[in-house]
C-alpha positions as CSV (number, residue, x, y, z in Angstrom):
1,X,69.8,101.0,86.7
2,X,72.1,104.2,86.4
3,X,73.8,105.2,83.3
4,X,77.0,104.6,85.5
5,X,75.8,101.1,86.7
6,X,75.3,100.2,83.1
7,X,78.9,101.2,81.4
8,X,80.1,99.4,84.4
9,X,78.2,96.6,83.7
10,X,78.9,96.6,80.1
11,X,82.6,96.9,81.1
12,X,83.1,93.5,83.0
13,X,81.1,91.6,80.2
14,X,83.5,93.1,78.0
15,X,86.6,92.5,80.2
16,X,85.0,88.8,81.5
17,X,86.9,86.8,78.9
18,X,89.1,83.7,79.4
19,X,93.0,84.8,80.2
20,X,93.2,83.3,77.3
21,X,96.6,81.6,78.1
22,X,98.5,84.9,80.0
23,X,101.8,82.5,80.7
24,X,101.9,81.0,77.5
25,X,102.4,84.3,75.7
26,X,105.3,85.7,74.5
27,X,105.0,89.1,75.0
28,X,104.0,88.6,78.9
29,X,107.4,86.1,79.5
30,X,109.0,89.3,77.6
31,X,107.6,91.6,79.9
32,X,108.3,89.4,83.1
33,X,112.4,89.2,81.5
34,X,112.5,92.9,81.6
35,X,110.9,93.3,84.8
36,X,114.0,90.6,85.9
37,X,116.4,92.3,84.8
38,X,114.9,95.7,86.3
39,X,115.2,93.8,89.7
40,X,118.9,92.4,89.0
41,X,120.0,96.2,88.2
42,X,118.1,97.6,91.0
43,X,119.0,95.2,94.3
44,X,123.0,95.4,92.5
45,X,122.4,98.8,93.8
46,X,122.2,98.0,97.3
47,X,125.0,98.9,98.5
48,X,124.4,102.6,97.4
49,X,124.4,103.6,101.2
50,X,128.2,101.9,101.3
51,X,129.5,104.0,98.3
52,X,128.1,106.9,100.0
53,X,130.1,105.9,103.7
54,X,133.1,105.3,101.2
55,X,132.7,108.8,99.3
56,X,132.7,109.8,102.5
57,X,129.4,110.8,103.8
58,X,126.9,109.2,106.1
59,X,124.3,107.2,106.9
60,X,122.1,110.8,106.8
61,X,123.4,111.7,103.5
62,X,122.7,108.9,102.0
63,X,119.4,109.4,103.2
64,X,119.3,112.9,101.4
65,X,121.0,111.5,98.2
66,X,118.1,108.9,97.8
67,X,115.3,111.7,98.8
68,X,116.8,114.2,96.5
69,X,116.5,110.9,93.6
70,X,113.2,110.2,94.7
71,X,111.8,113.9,94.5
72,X,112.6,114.6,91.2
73,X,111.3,111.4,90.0
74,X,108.0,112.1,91.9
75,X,108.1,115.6,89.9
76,X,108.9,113.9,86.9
77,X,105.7,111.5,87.7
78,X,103.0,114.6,87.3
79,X,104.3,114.7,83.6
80,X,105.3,111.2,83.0
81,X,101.4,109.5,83.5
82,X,100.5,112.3,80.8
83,X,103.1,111.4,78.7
84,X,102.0,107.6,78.4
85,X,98.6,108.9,77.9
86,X,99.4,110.8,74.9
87,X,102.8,109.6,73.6
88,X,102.4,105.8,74.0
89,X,104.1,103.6,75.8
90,X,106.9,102.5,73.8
91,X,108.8,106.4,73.5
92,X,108.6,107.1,77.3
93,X,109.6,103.7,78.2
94,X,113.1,103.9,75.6
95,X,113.4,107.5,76.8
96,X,113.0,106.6,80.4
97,X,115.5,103.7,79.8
98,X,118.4,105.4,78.5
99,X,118.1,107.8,81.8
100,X,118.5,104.4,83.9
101,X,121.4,103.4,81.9
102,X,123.0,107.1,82.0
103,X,122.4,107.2,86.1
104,X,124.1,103.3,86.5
105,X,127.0,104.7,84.9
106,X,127.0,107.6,86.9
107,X,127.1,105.6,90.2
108,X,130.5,104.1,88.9
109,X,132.6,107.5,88.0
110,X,131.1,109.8,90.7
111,X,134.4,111.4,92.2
112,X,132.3,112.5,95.5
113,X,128.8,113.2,96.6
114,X,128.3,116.2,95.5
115,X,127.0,117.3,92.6
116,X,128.2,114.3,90.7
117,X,126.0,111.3,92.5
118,X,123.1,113.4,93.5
119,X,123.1,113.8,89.4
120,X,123.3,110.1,88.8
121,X,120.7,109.4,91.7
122,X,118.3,111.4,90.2
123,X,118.7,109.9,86.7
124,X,118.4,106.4,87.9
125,X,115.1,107.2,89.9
126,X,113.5,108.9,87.1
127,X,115.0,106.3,84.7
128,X,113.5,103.2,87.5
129,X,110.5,104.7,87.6
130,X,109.6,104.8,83.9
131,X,111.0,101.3,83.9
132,X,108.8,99.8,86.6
133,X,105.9,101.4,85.5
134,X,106.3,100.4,82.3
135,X,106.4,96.9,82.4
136,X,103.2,97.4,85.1
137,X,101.2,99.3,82.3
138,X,102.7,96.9,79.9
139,X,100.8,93.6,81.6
140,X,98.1,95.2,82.3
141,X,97.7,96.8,78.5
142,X,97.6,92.7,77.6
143,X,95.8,91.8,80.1
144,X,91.7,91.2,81.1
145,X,90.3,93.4,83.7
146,X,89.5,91.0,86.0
147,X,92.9,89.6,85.7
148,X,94.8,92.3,86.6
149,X,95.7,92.3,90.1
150,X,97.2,88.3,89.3
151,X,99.0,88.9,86.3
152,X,101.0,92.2,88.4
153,X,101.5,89.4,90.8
154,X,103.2,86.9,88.5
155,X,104.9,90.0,87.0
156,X,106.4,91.1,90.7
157,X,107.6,86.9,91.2
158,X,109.7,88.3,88.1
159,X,111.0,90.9,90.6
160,X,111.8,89.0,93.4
161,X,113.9,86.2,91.4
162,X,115.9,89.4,90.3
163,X,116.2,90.3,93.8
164,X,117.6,86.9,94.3
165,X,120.1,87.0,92.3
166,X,121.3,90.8,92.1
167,X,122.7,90.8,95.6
168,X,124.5,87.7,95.1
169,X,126.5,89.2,92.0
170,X,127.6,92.0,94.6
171,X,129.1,89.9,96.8
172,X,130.5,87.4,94.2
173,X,131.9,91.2,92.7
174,X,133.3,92.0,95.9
175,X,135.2,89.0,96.6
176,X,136.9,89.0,92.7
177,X,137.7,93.0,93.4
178,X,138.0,93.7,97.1
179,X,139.4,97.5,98.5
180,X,138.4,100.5,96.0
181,X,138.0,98.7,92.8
182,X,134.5,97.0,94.3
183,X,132.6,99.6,93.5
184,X,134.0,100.8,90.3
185,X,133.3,97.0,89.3
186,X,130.0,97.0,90.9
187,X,128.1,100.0,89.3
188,X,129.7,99.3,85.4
189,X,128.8,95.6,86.0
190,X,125.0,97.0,87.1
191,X,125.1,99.5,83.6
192,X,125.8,96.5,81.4
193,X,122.3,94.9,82.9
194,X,120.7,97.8,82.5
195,X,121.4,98.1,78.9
196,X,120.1,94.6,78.6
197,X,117.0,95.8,80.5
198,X,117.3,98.5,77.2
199,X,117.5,96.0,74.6
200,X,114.6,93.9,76.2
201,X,112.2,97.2,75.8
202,X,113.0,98.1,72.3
203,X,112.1,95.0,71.0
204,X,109.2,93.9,73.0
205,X,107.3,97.4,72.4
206,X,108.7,97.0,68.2
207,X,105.7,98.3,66.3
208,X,103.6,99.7,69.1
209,X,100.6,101.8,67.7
210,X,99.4,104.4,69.9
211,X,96.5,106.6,69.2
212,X,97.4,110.3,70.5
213,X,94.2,111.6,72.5
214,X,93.6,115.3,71.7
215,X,92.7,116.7,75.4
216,X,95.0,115.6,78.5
217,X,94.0,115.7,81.8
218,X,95.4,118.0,84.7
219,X,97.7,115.6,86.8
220,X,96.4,117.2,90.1
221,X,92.7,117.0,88.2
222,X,93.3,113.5,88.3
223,X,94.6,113.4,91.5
224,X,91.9,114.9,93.4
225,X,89.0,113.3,91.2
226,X,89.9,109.3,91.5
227,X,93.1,109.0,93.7
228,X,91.7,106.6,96.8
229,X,93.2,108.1,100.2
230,X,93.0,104.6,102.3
231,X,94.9,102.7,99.6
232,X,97.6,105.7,99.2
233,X,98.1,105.2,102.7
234,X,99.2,101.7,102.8
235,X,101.6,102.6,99.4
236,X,103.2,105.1,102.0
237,X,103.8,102.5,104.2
238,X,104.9,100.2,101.9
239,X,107.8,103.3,100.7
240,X,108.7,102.7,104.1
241,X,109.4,99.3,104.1
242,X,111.4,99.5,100.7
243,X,113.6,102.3,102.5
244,X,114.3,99.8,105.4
245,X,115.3,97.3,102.8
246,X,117.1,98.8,100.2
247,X,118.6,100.8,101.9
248,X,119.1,101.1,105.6
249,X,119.8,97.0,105.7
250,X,122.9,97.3,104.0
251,X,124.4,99.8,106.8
252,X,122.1,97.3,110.1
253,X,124.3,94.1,108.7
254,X,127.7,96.2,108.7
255,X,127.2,97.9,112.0
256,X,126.1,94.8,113.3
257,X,128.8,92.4,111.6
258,X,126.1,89.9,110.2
259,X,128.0,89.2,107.2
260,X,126.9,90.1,103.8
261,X,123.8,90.7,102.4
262,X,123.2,87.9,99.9
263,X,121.3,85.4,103.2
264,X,118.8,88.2,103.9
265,X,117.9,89.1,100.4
266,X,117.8,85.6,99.6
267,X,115.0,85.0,102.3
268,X,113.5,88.0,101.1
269,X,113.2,87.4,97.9
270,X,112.1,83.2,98.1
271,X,109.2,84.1,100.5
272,X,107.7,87.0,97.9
273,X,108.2,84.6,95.3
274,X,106.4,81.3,96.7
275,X,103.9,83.6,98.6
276,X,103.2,85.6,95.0
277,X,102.4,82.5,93.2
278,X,100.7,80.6,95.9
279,X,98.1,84.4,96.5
280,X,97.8,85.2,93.0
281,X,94.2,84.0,92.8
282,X,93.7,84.9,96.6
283,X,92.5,88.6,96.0
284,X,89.8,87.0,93.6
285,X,88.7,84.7,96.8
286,X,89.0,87.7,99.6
287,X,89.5,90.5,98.0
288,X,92.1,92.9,98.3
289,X,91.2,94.9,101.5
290,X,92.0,91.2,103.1
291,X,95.7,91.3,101.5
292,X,96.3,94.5,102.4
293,X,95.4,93.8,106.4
294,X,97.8,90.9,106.2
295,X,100.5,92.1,104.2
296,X,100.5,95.4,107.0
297,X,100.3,93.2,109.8
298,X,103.9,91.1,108.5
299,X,104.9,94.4,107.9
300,X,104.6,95.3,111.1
301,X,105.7,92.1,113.0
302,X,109.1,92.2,110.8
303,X,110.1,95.7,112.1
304,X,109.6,94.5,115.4
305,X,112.0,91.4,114.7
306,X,114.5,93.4,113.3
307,X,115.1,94.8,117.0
308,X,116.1,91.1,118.4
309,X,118.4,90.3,115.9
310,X,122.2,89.9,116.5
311,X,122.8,86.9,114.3
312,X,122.7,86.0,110.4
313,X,120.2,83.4,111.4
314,X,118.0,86.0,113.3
315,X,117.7,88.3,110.0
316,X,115.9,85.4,108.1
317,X,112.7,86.3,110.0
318,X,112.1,89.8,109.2
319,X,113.5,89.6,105.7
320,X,110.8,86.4,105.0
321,X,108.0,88.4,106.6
322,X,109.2,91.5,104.3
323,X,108.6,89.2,101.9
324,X,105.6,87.9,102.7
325,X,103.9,91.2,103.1
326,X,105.2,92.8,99.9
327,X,103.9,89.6,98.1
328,X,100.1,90.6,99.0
329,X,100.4,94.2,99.2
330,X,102.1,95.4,95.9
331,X,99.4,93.7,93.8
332,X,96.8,94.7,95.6
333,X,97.5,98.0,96.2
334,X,98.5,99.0,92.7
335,X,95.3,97.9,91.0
336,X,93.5,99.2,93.3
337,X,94.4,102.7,93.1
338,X,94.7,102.0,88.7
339,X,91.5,100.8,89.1
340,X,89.9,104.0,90.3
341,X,91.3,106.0,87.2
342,X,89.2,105.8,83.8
343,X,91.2,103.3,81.4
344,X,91.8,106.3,78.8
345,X,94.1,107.3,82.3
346,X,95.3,104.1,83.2
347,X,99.0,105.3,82.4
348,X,98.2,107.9,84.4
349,X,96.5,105.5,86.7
350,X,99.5,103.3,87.3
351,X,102.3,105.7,87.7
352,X,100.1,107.6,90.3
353,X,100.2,104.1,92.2
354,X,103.8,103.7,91.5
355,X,104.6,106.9,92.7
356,X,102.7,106.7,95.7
357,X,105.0,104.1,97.1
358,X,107.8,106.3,96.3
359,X,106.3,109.2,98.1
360,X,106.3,106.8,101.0
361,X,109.9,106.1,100.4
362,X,111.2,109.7,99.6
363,X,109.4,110.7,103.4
364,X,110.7,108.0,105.3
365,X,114.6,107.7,104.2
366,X,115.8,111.1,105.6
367,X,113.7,110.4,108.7
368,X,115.1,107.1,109.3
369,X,118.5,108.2,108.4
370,X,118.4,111.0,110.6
371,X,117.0,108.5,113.5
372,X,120.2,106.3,112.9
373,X,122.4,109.1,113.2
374,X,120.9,110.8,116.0
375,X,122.0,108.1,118.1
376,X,125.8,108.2,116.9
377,X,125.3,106.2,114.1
378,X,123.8,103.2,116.0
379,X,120.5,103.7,116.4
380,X,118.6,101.2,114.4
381,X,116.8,99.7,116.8
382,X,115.1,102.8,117.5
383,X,114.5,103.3,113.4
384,X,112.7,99.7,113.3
385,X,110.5,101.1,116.3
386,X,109.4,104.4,114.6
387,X,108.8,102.3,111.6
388,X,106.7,99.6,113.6
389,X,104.7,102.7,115.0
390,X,103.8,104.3,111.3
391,X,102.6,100.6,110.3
392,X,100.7,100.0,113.2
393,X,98.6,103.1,113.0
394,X,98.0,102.7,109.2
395,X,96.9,99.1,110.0
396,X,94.8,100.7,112.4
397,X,93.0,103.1,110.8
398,X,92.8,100.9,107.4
399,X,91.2,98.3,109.5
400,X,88.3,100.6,110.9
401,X,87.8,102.3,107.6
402,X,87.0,98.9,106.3
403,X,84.6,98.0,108.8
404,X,83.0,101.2,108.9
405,X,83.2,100.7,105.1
406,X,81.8,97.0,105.0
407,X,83.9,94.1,104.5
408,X,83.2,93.6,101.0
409,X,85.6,92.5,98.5
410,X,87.4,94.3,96.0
């Protein structure tokens, strides 16, 4: 046997332990709270493309706005994995925190578009990004090896309740301040949840020991040495489907005059949540490759809906396969691509996964936007088709990779 084969080997009789009661813990019911309230503060934001259209730009620029977040929080991400590494996790997650609070705040009092809500867009995707990979690397810090990939699923069922519910405070907002005052009410209602969120953090990492490691390594170093390209792949398509959803299905249910938003959101976030805890033990059964084929292929099948639907009803269907496919994929996917990093890296590990899926999102959004807008501001259907065409392919290709590959689980 290998010197490799052998630490390897060592490593899962190390990790192969009993879970040791994971939901009876207080520190993981902490963790899934702050990964609720992450949710709540993040789906209240929703209707960032509508404060854009009322600022007055459009669908495009809100495209841009979101990219230009998106980009520096991807910058950010080269130094924030390294940060984790060698700071800990409890200062870069308070640090990271107070940004999402600042860029909340800065949704409500932005005047116009420019430079005042790029500002606040940029704060609130660096400031969401430390948060959800915190709580991620959080789980997984308390967590077995072999356990992994379930306990970020029960963590992400925190997620979707928050998606749940988040959407349904903006309309319930909306209807106690219609005209102008909605959105002022909207964005400091969303900065009082994300100082809970704040709150939640400080105490749950209280008296955090970290042990600084002398020598960091090169983001890019890390990059090219463990970062999987088939798995980074699917988190680009999975960027694509978060831009669809949080962002471009707020401006489909206007133009088409479906109503509000709390039905498909509601859908959306039920089916991840059933279909979370009901596959949480399924990767250990099938493996992962398995989830990720399925989660593509409702993926895929919901873009295509969204082209046939002209009723409130109709939208149920793509928003529960959206769902659905998100349930298997995000799990999956982001141990995967942690796994491949050494665990000294697994800050690094995680963010690099994290990030990956905002990649996906920060190339899709103007793309889609500009789609939209090249057909005078109606062209969705042909956005859902370009998007069904990007999933398709990656399907493809993961699909023979695998079976070139062998269908062994993982």
């Amino acid at each position: 046997m290998t010197l490799s084969g052998a630490l390897e080997n060592a490593r899962i009789e190390r990790d192969a332990i009993p879970v040791r009661n994971l939901y009876t813990r207080p520190a993981f019911w902490g963790a899934f709270f702050a990964h609720f309230v992450i949710a709540v503060a993040n789906s209240m934001t929703f209707r960032f493309a509508d404060l854009v259209i009322h600022l007055g730009g459009t669908e495009q620029s809100a495209g841009f706005v979101v990219s230009w977040g998106i980009v520096i929080a991807l910058l950010c991400r080269i130094y924030l994995g390294q940060a984790l590494d060698h700071y800990g996790l409890r200062v870069i997650w308070i640090l990271t925190g107070v940004l999402f609070v600042i860029g909340t705040f800065g949704f409500a009092v932005a005047p116009n578009i420019v430079p005042s809500l790029y500002c606040a867009r940029i704060l609130y995707s660096v400031g969401l990004a430390g948060a959800i990979t915190g709580t991620n690397l959080f789980i997984q810090n308390i967590t077995p090896y072999q356990y992994r990939a379930e306990a970020i699923a029960s963590m992400g069922s925190a997620g979707f309740l928050g998606v749940v519910l988040g959407p349904s405070l903006g309309d319930l907002i909306r209807w106690i301040f219609p005209g102008d005052a909605y959105y002022l009410a909207l964005f400091l209602s969303t900065t009082v949840v994300t100082m809970i969120y704040l709150v939640t953090i400080c105490c749950l990492s209280w008296g955090e020991t970290h042990q600084v490691t002398v020598k960091s390594v090169s983001f890019f170093r890390l990059l090219k040495d463990h970062q999987p390209g088939m798995e980074t792949l699917v988190a680009l398509s999975m960027g694509l489907s978060y831009a669809i959803a949080q962002v471009f299905v707020t401006r489909f249910v206007n133009e088409r005059q479906l109503g509000g938003l709390s039905p498909f959101f509601m859908a959306y976030a039920i089916s991840a949540f059933i279909f979370r805890w009901v596959s949480r033990e399924w990767t250990r059964r099938w493996g992962r490759p398995a989830m990720i084929s399925i989660g593509l292929t409702a993926h895929l099948i919901a873009m295509a809906a969204f082209v046939f639907v002209n009723s409130s009803v109709a939208l149920l269907l793509p928003a529960t396969l959206l769902g659905f496919g998100f349930a298997l994929l995000f799990p999956a996917v982001v141990s995967l691509i942690t796994e491949a990093y050494p665990d000294a890296n697994r800050g690094s590990g995680t963010n690099i996964a994290l990030g990956s899926i905002e990649l996906g999102t920060f190339l899709a959004a103007p793309i889609i936007g500009s789609v939209i807008t090249w057909f005078d501001g109606r062209g969705y259907n042909e956005a859902f088709l370009v998007s069904a065409f990007w999933i398709a392919s990656v399907l493809l290709f993961y699909l023979v990779m695998w079976s070139y590959r062998g269908p062994r689980r993982r």
